[in-house]
N, C-alpha and C positions, 0 to 999 in steps of 0.2 A: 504494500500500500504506500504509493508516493503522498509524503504529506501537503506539497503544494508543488505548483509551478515556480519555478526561479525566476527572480525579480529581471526586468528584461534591463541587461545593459550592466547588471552588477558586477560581469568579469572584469575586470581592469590588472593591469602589472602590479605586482607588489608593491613596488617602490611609491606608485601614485594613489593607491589604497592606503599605504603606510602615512603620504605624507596629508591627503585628505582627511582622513578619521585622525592623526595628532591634531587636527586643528580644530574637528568637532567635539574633540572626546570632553570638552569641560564643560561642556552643560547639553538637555534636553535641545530637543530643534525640530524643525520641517526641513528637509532634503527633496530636491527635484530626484525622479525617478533615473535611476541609471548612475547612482553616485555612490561610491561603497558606504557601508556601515560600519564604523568605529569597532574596533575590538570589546569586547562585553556589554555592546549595545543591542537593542532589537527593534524591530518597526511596529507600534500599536496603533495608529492611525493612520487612513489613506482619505486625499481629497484629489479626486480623478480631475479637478478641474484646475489645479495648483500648478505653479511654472508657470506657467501662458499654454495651458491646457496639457502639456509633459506630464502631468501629475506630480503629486511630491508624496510625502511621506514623512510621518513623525518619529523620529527616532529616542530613545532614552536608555539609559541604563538599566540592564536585567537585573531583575529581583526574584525572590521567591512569593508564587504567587501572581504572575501579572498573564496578560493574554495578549498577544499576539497575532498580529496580519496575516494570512496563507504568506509563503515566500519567505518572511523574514528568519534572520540563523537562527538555530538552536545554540544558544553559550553551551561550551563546555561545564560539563557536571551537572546538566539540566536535563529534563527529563518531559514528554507530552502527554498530560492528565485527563485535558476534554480538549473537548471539539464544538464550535458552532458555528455551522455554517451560514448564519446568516450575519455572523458580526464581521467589523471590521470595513462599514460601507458596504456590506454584500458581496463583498472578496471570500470571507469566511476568517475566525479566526480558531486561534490555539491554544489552551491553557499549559503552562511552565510553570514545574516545580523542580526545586531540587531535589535529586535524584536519594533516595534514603530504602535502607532496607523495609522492606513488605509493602512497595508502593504499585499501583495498579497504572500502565500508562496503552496509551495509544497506538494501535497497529500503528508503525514506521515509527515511531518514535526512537531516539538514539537507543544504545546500552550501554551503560556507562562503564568504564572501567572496573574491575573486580565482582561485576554483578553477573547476575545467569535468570533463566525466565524458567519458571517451576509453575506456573498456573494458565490457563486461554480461556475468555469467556469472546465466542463468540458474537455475541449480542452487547459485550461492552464500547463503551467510550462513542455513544450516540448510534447503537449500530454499527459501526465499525471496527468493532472488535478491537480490546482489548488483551494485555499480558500482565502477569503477577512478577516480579524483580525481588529478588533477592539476594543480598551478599554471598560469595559462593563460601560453602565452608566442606569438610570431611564428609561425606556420607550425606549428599543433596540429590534430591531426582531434580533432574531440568527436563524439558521441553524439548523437541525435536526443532531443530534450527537455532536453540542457545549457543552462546559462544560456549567455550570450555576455557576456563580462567590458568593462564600460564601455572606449572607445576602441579595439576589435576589430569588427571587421567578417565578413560572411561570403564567401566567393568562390570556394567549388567545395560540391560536392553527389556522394556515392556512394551508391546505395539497397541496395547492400549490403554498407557499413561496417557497426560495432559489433555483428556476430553478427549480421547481416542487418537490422536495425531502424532499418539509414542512420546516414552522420557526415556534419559539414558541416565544413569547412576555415576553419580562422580566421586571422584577419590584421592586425596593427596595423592601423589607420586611416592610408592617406596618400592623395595625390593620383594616381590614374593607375593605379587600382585597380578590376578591375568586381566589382560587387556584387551578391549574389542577390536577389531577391524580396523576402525573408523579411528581409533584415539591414538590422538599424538603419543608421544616419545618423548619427555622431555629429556635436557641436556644433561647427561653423566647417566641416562639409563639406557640399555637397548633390552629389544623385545625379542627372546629365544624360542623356546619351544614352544609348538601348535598344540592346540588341543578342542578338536572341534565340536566339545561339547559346553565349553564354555560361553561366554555372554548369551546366554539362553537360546540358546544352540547357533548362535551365529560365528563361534567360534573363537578364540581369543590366543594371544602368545603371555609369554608367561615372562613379566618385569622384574634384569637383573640389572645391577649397576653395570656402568660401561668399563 
């Protein structure tokens, strides 16, 4: 699920992104359309008749808790809670939270670093389906299409976890561990012996230090 169309004309070089958004970044503002956005800012108003009809756009500082224009970034560490398509002048907007364990966000919504998706409710986040987030830790089922958080491994398999769409069981990395198919290696381990009875019968190798 793409969360919006990208704002038209927001590509530009770094250098002239870098030096526009230093010059916006100390206070809130209205931007003509096609002008980058400041580093940890977002666009919460649009007036389609601003510029001399270009359109412009209101830009501000992210917070927790604020809603958002379709197109405008997602900050890092941030997360998409709801959806209404009829705000933001009828563009549609976003709601952003920070990203915290057991939060529920938004088909397309980012995943934040160290997190994994262990719940789906299809009929969430306005119909649009929704995911459950939570901090990965030893011994978590995730979701079919979760990241797998560096130094976890994979080593069981249900095809009908997460509302039927399969989880896989994650697991610190250590020695003496069998591994599915599908799960990384991490660095100072390799995967030995087969044994095609394992991750419930999809088969797995058996995790030894390298």
């Amino acid at each position: 699920m793409i969360l919006a169309a990208v704002l038209t004309g927001t590509t530009t070089t770094a250098a002239s992104a870098a030096e526009t958004g230093t010059a916006k970044a100390a206070a809130s503002g209205w931007s003509c359309s096609g002008e980058p956005v400041p580093a940890g800012y977002v666009i919460t108003a649009h007036d389609r008749n601003g510029c001399n009809g270009r359109g412009s756009w209101y830009q501000q500082p992210v917070r927790d808790g604020i809603w958002t224009c379709s197109g405008s970034p997602i900050v890092s560490g941030y997360v998409i809670t709801g959806h209404d398509k009829y705000g933001c002048s009828g563009i549609g907007s976003w709601y952003h939270k920070l990203a915290r364990d057991g939060i529920w966000t938004c088909a397309g919504s980012p995943i934040v670093s160290g997190y994994v998706i262990t719940g789906h409710d299809k009929y969430g986040c306005g119909g649009i389906g929704s995911w459950y987030h939570k901090l990965a830790r030893d011994g978590i089922w995730t979701c079919a299409g979760s990241p797998i958080v560096s130094g976890y491994v994979v080593t069981g398999h249900d095809k009908y976890g997460c509302g039927g769409i399969g989880s896989w069981y994650h697991k610190l990395a250590r020695a003496g561990l069998w591994v599915c198919p599908t799960s990384p290696v991490p660095a100072g381990y390799r995967a030995t012996t087969y044994n095609a009875y394992q991750c419930s019968g999809l088969g797995g190798r058996y995790l030894e230090r390298a």
